[in-house]
Backbone as XML, in Angstrom:
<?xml version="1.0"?>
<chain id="A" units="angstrom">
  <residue number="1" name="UNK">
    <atom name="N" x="18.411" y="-71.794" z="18.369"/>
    <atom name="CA" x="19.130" y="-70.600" z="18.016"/>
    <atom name="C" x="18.699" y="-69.412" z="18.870"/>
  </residue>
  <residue number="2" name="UNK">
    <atom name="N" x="17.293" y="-69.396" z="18.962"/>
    <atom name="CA" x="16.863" y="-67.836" z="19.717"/>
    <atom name="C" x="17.637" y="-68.231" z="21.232"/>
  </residue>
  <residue number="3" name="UNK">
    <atom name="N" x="17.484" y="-69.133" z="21.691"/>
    <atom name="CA" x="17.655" y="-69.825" z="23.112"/>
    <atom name="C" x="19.137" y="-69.565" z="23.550"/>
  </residue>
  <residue number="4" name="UNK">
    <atom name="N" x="19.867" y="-69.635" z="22.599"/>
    <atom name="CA" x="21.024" y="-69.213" z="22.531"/>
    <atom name="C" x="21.460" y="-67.647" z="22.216"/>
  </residue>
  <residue number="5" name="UNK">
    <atom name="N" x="21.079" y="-67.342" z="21.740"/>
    <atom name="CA" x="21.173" y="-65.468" z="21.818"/>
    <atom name="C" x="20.642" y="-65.015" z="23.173"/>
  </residue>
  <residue number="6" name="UNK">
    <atom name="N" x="19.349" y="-65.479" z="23.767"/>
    <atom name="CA" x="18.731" y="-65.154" z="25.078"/>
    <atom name="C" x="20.178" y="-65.208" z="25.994"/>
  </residue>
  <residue number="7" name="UNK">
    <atom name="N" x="20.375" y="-66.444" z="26.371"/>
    <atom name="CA" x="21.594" y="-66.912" z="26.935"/>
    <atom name="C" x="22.810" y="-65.780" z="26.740"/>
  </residue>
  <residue number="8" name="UNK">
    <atom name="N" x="23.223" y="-65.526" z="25.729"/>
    <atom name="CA" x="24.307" y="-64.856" z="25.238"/>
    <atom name="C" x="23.961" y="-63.525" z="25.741"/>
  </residue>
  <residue number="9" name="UNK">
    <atom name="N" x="22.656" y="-62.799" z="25.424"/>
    <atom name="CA" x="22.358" y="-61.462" z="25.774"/>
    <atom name="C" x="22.418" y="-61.655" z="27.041"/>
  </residue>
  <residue number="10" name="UNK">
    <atom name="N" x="21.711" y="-62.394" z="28.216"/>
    <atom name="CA" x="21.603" y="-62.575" z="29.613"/>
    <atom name="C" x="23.242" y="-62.323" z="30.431"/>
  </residue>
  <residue number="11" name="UNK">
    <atom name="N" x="24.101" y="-63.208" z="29.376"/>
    <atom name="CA" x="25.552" y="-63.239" z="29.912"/>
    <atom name="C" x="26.201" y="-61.845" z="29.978"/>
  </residue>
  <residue number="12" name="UNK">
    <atom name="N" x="25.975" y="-60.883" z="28.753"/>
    <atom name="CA" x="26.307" y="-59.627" z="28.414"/>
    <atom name="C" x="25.852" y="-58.627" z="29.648"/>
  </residue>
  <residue number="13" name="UNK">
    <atom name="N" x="24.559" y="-58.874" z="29.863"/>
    <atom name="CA" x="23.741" y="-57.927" z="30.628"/>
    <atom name="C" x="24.518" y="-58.123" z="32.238"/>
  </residue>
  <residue number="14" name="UNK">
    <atom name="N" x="24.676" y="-59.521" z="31.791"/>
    <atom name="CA" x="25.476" y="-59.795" z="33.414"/>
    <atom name="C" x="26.856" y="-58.945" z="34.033"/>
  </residue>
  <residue number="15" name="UNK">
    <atom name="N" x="27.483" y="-59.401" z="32.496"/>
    <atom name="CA" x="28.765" y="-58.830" z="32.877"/>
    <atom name="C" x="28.568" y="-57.513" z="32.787"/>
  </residue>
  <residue number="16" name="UNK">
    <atom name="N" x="27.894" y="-56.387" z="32.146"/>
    <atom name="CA" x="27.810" y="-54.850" z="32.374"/>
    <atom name="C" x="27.106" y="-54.718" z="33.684"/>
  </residue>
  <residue number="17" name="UNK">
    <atom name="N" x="26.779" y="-55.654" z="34.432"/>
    <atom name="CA" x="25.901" y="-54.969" z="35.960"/>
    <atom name="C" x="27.355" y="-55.454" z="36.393"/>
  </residue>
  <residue number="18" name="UNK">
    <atom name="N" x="27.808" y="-56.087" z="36.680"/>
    <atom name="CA" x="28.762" y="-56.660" z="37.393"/>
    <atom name="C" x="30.624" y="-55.591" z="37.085"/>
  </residue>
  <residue number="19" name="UNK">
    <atom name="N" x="30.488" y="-55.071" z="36.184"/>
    <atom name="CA" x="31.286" y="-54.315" z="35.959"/>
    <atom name="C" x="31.012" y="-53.211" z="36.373"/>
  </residue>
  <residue number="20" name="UNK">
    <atom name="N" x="29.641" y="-52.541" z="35.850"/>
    <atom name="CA" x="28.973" y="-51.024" z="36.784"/>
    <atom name="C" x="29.607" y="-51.168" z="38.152"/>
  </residue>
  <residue number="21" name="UNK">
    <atom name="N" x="29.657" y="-52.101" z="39.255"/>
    <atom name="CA" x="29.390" y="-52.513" z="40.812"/>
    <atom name="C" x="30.926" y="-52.431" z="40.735"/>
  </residue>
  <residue number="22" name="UNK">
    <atom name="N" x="31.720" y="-52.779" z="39.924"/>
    <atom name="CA" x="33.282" y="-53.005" z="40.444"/>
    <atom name="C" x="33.487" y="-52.270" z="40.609"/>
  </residue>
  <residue number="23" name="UNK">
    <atom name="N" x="33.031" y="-51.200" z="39.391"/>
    <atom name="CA" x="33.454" y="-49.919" z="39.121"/>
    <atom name="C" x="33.179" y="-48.728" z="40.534"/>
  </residue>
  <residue number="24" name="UNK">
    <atom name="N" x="31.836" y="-49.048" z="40.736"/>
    <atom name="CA" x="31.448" y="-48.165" z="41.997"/>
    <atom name="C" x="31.937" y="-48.350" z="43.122"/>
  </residue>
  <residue number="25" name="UNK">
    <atom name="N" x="32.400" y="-49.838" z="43.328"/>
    <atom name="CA" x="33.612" y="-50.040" z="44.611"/>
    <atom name="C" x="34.761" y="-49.387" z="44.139"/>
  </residue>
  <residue number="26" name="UNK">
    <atom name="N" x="35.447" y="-49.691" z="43.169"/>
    <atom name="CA" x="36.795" y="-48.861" z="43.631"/>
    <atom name="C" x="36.521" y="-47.228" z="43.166"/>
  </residue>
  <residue number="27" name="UNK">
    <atom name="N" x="35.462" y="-46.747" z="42.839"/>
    <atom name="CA" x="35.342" y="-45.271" z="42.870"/>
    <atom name="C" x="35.226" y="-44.865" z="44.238"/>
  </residue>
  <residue number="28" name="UNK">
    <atom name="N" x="34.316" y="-45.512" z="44.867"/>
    <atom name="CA" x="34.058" y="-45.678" z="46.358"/>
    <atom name="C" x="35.108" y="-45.522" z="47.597"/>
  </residue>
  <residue number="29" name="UNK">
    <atom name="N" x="35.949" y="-46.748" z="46.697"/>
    <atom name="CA" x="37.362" y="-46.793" z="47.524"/>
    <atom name="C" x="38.259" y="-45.554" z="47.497"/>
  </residue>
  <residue number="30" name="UNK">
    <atom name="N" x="38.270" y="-45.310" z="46.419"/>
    <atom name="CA" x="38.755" y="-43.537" z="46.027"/>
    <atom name="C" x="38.614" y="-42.375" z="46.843"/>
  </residue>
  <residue number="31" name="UNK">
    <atom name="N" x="37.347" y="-42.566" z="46.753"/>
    <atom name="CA" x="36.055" y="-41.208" z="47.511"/>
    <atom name="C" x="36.563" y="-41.400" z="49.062"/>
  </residue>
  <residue number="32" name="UNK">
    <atom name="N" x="36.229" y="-42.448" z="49.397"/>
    <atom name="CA" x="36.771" y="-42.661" z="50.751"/>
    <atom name="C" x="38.059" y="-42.299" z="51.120"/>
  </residue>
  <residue number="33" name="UNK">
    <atom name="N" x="39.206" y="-43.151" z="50.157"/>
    <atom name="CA" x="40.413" y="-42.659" z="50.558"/>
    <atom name="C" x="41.047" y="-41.360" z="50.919"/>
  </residue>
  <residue number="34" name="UNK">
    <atom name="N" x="40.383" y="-40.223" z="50.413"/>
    <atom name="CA" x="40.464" y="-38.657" z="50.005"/>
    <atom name="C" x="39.032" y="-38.167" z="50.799"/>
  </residue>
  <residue number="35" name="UNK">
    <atom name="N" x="38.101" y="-38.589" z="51.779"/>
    <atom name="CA" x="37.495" y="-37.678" z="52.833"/>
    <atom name="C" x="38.632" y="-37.690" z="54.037"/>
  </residue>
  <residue number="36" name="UNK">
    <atom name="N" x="38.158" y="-36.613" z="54.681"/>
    <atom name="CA" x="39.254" y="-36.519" z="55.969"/>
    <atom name="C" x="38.733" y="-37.434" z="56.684"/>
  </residue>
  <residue number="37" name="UNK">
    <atom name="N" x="39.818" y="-38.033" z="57.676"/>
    <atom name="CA" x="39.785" y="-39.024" z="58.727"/>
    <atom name="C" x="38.862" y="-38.506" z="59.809"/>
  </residue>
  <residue number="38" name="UNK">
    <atom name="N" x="38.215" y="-37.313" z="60.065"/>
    <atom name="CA" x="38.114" y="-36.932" z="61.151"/>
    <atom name="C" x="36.506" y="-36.998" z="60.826"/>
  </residue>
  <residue number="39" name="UNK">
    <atom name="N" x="36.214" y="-37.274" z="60.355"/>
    <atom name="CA" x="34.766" y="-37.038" z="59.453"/>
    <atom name="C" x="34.340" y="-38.380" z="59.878"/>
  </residue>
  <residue number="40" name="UNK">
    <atom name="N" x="34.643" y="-39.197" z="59.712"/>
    <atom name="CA" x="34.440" y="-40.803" z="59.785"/>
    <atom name="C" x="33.833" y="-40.800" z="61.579"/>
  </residue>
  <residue number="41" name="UNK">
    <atom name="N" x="35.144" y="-40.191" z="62.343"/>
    <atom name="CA" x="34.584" y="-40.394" z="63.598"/>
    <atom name="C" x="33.818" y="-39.428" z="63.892"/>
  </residue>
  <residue number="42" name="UNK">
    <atom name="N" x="33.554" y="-38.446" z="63.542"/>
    <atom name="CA" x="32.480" y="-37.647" z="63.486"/>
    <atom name="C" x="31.234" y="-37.865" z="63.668"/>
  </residue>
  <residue number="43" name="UNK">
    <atom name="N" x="30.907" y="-38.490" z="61.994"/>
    <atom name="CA" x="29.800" y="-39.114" z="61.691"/>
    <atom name="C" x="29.794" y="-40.321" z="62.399"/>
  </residue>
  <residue number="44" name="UNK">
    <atom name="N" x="30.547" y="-40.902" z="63.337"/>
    <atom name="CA" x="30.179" y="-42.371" z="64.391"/>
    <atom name="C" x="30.223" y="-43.665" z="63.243"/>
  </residue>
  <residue number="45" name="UNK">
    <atom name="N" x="30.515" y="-43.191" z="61.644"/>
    <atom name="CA" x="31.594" y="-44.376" z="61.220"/>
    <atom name="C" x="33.049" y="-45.711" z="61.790"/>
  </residue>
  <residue number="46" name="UNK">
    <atom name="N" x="32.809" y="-46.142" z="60.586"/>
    <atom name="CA" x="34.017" y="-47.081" z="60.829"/>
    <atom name="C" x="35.411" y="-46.196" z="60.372"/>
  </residue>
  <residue number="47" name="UNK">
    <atom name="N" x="36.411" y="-46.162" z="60.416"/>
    <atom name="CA" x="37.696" y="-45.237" z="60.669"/>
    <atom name="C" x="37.416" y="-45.550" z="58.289"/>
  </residue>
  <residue number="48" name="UNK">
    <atom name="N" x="38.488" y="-44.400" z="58.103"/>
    <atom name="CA" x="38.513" y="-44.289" z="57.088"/>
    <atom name="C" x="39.351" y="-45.960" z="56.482"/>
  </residue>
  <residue number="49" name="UNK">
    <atom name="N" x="40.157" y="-46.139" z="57.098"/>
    <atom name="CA" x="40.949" y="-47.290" z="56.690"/>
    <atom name="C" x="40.372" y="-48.710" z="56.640"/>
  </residue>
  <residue number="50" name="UNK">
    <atom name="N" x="39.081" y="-48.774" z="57.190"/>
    <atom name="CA" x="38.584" y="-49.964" z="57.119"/>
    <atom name="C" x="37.228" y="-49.916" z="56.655"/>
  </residue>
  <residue number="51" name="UNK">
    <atom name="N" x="37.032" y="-48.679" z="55.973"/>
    <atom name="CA" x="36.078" y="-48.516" z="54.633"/>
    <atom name="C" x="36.740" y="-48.483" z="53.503"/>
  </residue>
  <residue number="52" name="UNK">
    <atom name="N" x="38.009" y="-48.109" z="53.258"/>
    <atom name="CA" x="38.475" y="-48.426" z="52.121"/>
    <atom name="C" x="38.799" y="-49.686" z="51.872"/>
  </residue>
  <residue number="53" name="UNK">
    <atom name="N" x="39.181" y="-50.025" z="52.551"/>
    <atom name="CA" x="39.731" y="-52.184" z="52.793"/>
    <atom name="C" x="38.408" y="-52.749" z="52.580"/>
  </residue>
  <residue number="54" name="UNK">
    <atom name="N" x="37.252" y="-52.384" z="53.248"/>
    <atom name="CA" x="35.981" y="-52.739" z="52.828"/>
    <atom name="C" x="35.385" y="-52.886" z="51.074"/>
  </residue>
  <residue number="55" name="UNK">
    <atom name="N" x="36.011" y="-51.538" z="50.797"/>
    <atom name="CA" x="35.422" y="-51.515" z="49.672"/>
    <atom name="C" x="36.249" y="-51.908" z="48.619"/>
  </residue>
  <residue number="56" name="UNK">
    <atom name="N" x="37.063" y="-52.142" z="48.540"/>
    <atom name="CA" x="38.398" y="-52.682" z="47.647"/>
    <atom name="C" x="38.113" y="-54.546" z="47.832"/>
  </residue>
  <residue number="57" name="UNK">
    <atom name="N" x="37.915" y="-54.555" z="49.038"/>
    <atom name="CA" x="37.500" y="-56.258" z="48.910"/>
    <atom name="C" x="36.221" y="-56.571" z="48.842"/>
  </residue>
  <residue number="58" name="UNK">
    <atom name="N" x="35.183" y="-55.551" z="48.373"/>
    <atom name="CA" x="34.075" y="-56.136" z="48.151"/>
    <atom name="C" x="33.824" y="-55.980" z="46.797"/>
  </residue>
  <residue number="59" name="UNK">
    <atom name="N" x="34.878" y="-55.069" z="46.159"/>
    <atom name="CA" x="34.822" y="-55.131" z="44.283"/>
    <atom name="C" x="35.781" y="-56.297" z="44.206"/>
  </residue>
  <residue number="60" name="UNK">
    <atom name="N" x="37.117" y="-56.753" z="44.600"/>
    <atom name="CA" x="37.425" y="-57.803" z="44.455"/>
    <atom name="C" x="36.492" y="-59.347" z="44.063"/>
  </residue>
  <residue number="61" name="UNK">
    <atom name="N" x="35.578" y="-59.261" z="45.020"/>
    <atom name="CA" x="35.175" y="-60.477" z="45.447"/>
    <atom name="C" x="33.756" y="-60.355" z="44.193"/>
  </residue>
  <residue number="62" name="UNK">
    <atom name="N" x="33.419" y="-59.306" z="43.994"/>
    <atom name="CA" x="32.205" y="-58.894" z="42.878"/>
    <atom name="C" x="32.933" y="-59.036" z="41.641"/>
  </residue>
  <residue number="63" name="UNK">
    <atom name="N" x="34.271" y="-58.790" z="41.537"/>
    <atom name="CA" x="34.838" y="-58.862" z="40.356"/>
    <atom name="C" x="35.099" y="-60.404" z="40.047"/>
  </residue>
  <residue number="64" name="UNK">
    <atom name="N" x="35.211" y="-61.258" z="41.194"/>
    <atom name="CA" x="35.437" y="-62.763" z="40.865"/>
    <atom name="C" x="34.511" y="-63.607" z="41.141"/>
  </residue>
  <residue number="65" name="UNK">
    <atom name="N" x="33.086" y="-63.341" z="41.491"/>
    <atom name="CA" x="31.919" y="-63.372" z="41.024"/>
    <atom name="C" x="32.070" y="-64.726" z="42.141"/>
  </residue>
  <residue number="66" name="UNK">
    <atom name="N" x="32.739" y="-64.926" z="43.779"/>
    <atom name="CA" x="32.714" y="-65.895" z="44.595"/>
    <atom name="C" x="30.894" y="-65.593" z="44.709"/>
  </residue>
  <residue number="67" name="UNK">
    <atom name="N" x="30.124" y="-66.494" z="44.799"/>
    <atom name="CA" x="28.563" y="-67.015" z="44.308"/>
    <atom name="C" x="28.105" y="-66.587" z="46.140"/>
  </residue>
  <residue number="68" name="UNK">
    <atom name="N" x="28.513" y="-66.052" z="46.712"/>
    <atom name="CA" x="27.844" y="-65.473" z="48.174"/>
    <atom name="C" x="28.441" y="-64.646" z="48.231"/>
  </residue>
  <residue number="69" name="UNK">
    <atom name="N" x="29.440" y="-64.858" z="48.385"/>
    <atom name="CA" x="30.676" y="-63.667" z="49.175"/>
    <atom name="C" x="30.411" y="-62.354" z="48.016"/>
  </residue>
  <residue number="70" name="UNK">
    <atom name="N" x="29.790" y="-62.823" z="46.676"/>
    <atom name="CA" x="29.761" y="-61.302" z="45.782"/>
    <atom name="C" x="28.141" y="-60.467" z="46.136"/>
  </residue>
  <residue number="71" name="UNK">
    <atom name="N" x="27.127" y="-61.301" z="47.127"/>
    <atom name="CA" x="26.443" y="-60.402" z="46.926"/>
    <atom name="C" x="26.575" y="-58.933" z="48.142"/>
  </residue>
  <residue number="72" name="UNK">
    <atom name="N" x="27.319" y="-59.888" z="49.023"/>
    <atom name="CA" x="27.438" y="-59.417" z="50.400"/>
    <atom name="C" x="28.725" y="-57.871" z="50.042"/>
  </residue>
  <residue number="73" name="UNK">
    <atom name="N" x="28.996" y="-58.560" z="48.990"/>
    <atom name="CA" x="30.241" y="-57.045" z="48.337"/>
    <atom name="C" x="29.326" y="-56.374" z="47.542"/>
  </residue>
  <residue number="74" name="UNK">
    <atom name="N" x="28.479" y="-56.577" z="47.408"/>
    <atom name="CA" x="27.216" y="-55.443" z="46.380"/>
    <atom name="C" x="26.092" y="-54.716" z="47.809"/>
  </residue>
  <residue number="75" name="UNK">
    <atom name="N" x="26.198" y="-55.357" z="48.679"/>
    <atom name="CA" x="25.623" y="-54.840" z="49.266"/>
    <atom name="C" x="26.491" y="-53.833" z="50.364"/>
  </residue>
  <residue number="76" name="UNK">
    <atom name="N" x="27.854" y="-54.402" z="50.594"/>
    <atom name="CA" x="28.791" y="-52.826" z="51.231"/>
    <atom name="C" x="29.002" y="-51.852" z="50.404"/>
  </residue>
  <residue number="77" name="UNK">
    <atom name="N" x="28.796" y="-52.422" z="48.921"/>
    <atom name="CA" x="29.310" y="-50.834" z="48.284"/>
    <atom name="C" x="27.993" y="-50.384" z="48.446"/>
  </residue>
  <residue number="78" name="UNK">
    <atom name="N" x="26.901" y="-51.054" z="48.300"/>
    <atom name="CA" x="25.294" y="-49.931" z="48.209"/>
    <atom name="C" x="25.413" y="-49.259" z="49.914"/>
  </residue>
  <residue number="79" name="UNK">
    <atom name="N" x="25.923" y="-49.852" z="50.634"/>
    <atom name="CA" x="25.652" y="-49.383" z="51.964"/>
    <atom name="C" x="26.731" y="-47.782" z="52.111"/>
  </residue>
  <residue number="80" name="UNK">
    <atom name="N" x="27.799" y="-48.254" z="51.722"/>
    <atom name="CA" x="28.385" y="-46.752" z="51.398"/>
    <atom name="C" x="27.844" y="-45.907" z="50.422"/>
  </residue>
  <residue number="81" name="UNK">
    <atom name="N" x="27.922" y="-45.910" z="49.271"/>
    <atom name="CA" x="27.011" y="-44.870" z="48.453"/>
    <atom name="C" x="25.817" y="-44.406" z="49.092"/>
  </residue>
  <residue number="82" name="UNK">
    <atom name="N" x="24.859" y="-45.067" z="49.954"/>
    <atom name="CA" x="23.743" y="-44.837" z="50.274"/>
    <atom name="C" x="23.629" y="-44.254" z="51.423"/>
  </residue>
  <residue number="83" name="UNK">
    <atom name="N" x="24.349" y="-44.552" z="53.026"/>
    <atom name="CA" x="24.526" y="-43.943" z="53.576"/>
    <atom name="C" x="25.665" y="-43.371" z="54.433"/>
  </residue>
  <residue number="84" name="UNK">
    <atom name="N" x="26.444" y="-43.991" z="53.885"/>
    <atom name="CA" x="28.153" y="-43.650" z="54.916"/>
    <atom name="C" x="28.385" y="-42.338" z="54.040"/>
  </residue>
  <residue number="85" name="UNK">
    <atom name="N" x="28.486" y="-42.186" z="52.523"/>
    <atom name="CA" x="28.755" y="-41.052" z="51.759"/>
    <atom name="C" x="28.113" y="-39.923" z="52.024"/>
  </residue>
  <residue number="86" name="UNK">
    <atom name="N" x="26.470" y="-40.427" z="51.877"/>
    <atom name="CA" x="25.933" y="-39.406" z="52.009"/>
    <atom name="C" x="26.019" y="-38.155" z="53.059"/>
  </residue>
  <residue number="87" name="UNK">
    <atom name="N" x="25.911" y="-39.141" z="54.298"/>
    <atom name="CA" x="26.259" y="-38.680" z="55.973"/>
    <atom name="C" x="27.392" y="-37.724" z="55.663"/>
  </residue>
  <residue number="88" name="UNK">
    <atom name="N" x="28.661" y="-38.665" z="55.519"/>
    <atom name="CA" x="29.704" y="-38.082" z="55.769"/>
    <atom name="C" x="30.210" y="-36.511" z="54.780"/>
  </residue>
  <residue number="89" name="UNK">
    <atom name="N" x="29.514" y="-36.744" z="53.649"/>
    <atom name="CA" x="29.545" y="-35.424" z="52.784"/>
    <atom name="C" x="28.454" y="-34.410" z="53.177"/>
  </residue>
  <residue number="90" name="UNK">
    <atom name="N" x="27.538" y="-34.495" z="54.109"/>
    <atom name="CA" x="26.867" y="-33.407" z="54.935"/>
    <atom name="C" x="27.585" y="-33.191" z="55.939"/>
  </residue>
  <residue number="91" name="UNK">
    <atom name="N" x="28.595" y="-34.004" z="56.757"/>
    <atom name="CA" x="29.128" y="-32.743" z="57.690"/>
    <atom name="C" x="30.548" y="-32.410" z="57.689"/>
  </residue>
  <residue number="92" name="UNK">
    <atom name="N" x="31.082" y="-32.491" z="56.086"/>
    <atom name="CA" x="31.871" y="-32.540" z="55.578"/>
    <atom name="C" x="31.397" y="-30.524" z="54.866"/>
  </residue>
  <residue number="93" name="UNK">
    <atom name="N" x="30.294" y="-30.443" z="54.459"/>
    <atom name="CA" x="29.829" y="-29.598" z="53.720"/>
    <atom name="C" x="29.203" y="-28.530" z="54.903"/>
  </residue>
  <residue number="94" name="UNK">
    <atom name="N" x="29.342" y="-28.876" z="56.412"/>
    <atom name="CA" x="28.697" y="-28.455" z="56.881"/>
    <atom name="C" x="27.379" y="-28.408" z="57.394"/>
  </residue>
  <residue number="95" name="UNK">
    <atom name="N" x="26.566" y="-29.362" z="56.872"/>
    <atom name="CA" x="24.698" y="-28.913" z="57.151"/>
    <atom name="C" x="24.652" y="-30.140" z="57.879"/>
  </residue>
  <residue number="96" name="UNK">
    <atom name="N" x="25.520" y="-30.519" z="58.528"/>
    <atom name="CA" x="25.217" y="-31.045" z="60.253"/>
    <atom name="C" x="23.964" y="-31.891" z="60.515"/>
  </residue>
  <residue number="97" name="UNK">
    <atom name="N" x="23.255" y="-31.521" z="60.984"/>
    <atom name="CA" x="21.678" y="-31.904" z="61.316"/>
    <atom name="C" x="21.398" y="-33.343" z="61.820"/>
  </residue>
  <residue number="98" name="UNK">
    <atom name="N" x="20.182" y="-33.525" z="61.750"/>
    <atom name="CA" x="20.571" y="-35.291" z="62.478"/>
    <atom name="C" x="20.819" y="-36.289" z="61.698"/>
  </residue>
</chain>
């Protein structure tokens, strides 16, 4: 019985990380869609259109939980949140720098 609640809680916990991550790709995809294009080449990004395609198929593929292909989509959305956003909303805001 406990062995089975473990299991059951483990499954739960799964699906709320795995939903958080979908969620942050297509917010992602959003965010992206709505910075200016000119920003992307700016910052020496990939063009706006193939960060959003990025990130729309890497919550896809996180949302259908393909057993490789989903970690490699958890790791483009962390790579945008972490540094394509960040970048691009500093010289978006102005403070430039290196």
């Amino acid at each position: 019985m406990l062995a089975q609640q473990l299991i059951f809680g483990y499954q739960i916990l799964e699906l709320v990380l795995f939903s958080i991550i979908v969620l942050s790709g297509v917010v992602g995809a959003f965010f992206a869609a709505t910075t200016r294009d000119d920003a992307y080449t700016a910052g020496d990004r990939q063009s706006k259109l193939i960060w959003v395609a990025i990130l729309v198929a890497s919550a896809f593929v996180v949302f259908t939980r393909v057993p490789f292909l989903s970690w490699a989509g958890m790791v483009a959305i962390g790579v945008y949140w972490f540094d394509v956003r960040p970048h691009l909303r500093s010289l978006v805001s102005g403070n430039g720098g290196w």
